[in-house]
N, C-alpha and C positions, 0 to 999 in steps of 0.2 A: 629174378630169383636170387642170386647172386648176394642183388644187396639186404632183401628181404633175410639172409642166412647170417651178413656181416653184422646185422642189427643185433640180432637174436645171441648172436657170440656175445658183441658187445656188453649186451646186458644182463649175461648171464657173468659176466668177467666182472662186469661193476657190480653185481649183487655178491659178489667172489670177497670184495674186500670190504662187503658192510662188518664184519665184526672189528676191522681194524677202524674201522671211521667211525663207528660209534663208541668205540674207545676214545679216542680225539675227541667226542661230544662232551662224554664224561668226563672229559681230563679239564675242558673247556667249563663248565657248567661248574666243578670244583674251584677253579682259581677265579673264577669270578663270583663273587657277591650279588646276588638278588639276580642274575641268569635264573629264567624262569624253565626255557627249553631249547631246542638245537634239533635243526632240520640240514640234512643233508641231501641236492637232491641234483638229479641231473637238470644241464640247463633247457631242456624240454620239461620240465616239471615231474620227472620219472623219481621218487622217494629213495635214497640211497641207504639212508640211516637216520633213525629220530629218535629223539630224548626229552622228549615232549608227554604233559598228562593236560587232559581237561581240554585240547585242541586238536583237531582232526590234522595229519603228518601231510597227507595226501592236500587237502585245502590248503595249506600254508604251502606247499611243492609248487601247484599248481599257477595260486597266487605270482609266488617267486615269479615263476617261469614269465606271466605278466608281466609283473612289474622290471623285471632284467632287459626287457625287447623295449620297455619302454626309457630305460637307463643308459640301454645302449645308444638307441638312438637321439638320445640327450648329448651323450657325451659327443658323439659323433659329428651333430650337427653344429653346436659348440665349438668343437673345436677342441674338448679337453682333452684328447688319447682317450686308453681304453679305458673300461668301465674299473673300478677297484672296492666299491661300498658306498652302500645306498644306506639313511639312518631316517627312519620317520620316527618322530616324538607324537605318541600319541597323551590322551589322559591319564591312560593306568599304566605307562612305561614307552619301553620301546622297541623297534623292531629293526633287525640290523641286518642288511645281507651285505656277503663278502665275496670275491671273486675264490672260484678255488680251483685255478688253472681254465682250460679253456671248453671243458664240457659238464662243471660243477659248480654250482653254491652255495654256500654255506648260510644259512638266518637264524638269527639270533633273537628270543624274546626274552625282555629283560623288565624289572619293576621299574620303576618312579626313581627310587633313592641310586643308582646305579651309577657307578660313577664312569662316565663315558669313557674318558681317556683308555681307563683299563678295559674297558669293555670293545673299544678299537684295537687294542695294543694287542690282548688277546687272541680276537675274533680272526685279524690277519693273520696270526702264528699260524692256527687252528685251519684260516683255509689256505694257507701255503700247506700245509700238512697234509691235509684232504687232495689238495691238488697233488703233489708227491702219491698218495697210494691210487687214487680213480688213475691218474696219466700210466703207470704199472700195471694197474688192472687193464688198463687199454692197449697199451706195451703187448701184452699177452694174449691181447682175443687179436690183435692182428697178426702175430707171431703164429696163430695156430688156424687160421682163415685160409679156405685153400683158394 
């Protein structure tokens, strides 16, 4: 029961600071060129914040949450340290996730013409940022957890 209560805080503490992390999306989606949209989401696939039109927030969380267990365990068994950013280049652009602390992250859909570099250079600011207000928001539901 206990934990059942700790979750429930939790998520009500990470839904606490969607209007600042979709601020960071915005801010995100602005300095980059051809950023198509920006998913913010817990690393169970729970949607924190989206700036996303014409793709389902929740699909792409979900995905994430996928593709991250299987990044993890890439990195892991490799031997690289921890996970920091996964890029698939698809046809019509790309798709970018970024680590953002240790219970969020960040993805990135971006067009064709996109110039990477910026679009790394970015996307890490954006999920160190993200990680700063979700780890605060998490600061808070433990602070107040009896």
């Amino acid at each position: 029961m206990k934990r059942v209560l700790r979750q429930r805080a939790e998520r009500r503490q990470l839904m606490a600071a969607e209007p600042e992390v979709l601020d960071e999306l915005r801010r995100l989606r602005a300095r980059v060129p051809h950023v198509t949209g920006a998913v913010a989401a817990s690393i169970d696939g729970l949607v924190l914040a989206q700036e996303v039109v014409a793709v389902e927030p929740e699909g792409i969380a979900a995905l994430t949450a996928a593709a991250l267990g299987v990044a993890l365990r890439l990195a892991d068994t490799t031997g690289q340290g921890e996970f920091r950013e996964l890029l698939v280049r698809a046809e019509r652009g790309y798709v970018a996730t970024y680590a953002a602390g240790s219970a969020a992250v960040l993805t990135v859909l971006a067009g064709p013409h996109t110039n990477v570099g910026r679009l790394h250079l970015e996307g890490r600011r954006a999920g160190a940022r993200i990680a700063e207000l979700v780890d605060a928001a998490l600061d808070r539901a433990e602070s107040t957890t009896p």
